[in-house]
N, C-alpha and C positions, 0 to 999 in steps of 0.2 A: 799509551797516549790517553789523556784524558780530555772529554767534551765538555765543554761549561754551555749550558745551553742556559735562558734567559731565565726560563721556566726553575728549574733545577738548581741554579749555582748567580741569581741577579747579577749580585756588586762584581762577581769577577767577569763574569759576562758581560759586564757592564764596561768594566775596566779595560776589560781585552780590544772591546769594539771603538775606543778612544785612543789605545793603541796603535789601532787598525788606522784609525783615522790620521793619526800624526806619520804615516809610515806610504801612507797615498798621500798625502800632500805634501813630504819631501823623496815622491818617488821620481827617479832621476832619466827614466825612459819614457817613453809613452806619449801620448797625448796628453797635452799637463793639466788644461781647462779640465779635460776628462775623470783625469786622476783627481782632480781637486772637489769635484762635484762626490766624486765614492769619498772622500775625508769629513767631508759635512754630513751625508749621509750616516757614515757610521757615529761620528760625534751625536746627531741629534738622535740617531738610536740608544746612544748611553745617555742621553736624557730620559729616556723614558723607563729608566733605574735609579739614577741620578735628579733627584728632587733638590728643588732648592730647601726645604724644610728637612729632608732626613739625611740628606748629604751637600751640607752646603759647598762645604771644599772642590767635593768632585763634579758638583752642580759648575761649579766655576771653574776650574778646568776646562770641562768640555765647553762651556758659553766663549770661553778665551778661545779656546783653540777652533773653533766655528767661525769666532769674529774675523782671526788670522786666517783663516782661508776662504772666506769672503774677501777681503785684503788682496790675498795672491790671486783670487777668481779673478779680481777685477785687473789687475795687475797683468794677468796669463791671456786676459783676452783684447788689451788693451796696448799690447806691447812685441814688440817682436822678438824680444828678449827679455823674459819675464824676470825679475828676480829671485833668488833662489833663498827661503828662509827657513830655518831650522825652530819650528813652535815647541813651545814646551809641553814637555808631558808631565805628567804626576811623578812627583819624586820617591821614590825606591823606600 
């Protein structure tokens, strides 16, 4: 198993934790408001890899995939039945 720590390995570090984020905001148990606040979290953690000047693409990614689960935050705590939305990740 290999550790991509921030420090050591950024962009996939960076990548992993946007990952992270699209994977708690379409997690299907839980607390949803909950799970949707750790998606933002780690998305605005890959900002701090993810520059809009050195990586604009993946800069936009994560700014997308923050705005979409601000979207569902407000959606999850707003509704009794939140809707359930699959955000895009970075393509393969």
């Amino acid at each position: 198993m290999r550790v991509y720590t921030e420090q050591e390995f950024p962009q996939s570090w960076a990548m992993l934790q946007n990952i992270l984020g699209n994977a708690w905001g379409n997690m299907p148990t839980g607390d949803r408001a909950a799970n949707i606040r750790k998606a933002i979290a780690c998305c605005e953690a890959a900002l701090r890899v993810f520059t809009e000047q050195e990586s604009p693409q993946d800069w936009a990614y994560a700014q997308n995939n923050i705005g979409q689960a601000w979207s569902d935050l407000s959606c999850a705590t707003t509704s009794a039945s939140p809707r359930a939305t699959s955000r895009p990740s970075k393509p393969a």
